[in-house]
PAMARMI-468512 format. One record per residue (C-alpha): x, y, z. Coordinates in nm, 3 decimals, padded with zeros to 5 digits, m for minus. Layout:
{{X; Y; Z}} ...
***
This chain:
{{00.343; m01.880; 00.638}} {{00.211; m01.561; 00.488}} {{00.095; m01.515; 00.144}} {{00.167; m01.285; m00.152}} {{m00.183; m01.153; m00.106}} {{m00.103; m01.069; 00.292}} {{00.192; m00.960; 00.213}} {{00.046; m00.723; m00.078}} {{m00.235; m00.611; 00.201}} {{m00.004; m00.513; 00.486}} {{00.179; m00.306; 00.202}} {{m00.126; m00.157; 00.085}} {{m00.216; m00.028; 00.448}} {{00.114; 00.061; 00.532}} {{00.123; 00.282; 00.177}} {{m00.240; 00.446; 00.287}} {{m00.035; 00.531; 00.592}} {{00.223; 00.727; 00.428}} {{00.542; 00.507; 00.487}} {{00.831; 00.540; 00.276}} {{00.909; 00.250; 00.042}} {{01.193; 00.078; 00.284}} {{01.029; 00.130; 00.588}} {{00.753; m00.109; 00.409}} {{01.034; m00.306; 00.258}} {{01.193; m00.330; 00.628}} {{00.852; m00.441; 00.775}} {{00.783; m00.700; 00.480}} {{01.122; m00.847; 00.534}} {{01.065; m00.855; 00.894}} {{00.746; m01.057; 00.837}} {{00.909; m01.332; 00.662}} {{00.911; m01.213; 00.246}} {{01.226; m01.263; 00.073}} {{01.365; m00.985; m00.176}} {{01.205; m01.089; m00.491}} {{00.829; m01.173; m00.302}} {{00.944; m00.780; m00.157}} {{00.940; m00.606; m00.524}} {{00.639; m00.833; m00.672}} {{00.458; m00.691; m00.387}} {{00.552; m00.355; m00.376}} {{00.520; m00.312; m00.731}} {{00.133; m00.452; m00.719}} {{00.076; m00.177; m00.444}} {{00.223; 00.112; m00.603}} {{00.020; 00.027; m00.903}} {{m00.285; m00.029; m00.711}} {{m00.242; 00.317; m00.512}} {{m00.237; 00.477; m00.895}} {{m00.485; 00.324; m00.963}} {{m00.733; 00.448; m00.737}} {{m00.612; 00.782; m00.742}} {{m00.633; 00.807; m01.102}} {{m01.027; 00.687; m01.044}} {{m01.020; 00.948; m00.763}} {{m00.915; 01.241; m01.024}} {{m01.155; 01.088; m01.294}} {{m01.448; 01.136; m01.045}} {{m01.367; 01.471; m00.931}} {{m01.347; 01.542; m01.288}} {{m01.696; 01.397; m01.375}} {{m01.823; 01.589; m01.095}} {{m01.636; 01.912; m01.185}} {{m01.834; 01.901; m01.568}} {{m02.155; 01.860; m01.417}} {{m02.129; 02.158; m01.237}} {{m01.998; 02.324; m01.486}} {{m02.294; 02.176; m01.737}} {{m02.551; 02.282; m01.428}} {{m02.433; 02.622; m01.430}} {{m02.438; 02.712; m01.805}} {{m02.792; 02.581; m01.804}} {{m02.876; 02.774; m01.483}} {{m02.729; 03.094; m01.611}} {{m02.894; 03.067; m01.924}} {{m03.215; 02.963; m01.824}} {{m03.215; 03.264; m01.581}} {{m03.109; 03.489; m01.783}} {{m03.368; 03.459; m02.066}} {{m03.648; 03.448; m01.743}} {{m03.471; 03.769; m01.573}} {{m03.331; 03.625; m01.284}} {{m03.050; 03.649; m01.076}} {{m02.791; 03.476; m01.252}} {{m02.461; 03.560; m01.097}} {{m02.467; 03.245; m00.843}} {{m02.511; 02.990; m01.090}} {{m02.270; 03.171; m01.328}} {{m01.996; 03.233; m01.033}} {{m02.049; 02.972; m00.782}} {{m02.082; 02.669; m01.002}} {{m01.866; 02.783; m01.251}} {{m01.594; 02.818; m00.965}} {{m01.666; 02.498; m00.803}} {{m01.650; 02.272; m01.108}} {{m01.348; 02.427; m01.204}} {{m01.186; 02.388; m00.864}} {{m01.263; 02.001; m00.897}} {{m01.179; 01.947; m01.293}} {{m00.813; 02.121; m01.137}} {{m00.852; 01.880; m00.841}} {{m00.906; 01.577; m01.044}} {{m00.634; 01.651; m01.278}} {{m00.382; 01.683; m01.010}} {{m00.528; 01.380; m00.891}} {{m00.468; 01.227; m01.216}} {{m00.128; 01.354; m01.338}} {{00.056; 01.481; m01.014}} 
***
């Protein structure tokens, strides 16, 4: 007899997959779960595929600021010595704000 925890695995994978909710439902009945075991489980895995996306978005975000942070100090740094600043000021300026964007879709699409 499968478990909750099987049950809640086999959805997990099958979410990570990209099924639609009653082809997983359909496959979870098929293994033996009744309806209520059905939405416990699929309610745990929609939560826990939130969850790591929103930890996704918060990285990506981290990451994003500390390119941005890299490339203020950079471009001022480089500036005052009479560098070349215009890769630190573009280039890391663009990247971290392509991945703060990218982490806040992660987070709140």
């Amino acid at each position: 007899m499968n478990t909750i925890s099987s049950y809640l695995e086999q959805a997990c994978q099958l979410m990570r997959e990209r099924k639609e909710r009653h082809e997983i439902e359909k496959q979870l009945a098929d293994a033996g779960a009744d309806t209520n075991t059905i939405e416990q489980v699929m309610d745990a895995a929609e939560k826990d595929l939130i969850k790591k996306t929103i930890n996704k978005g918060c990285v990506k975000i981290g990451v994003g600021i500390l390119f941005l942070g890299a490339g203020f100090l950079c471009t001022f740094l480089f500036n005052h010595t009479g560098l070349n600043y215009h890769i630190s000021l573009y280039g890391f300026t663009s990247i971290g704000i392509i991945l703060v964007f990218a982490g806040m879709i992660d987070m709140f699409g």
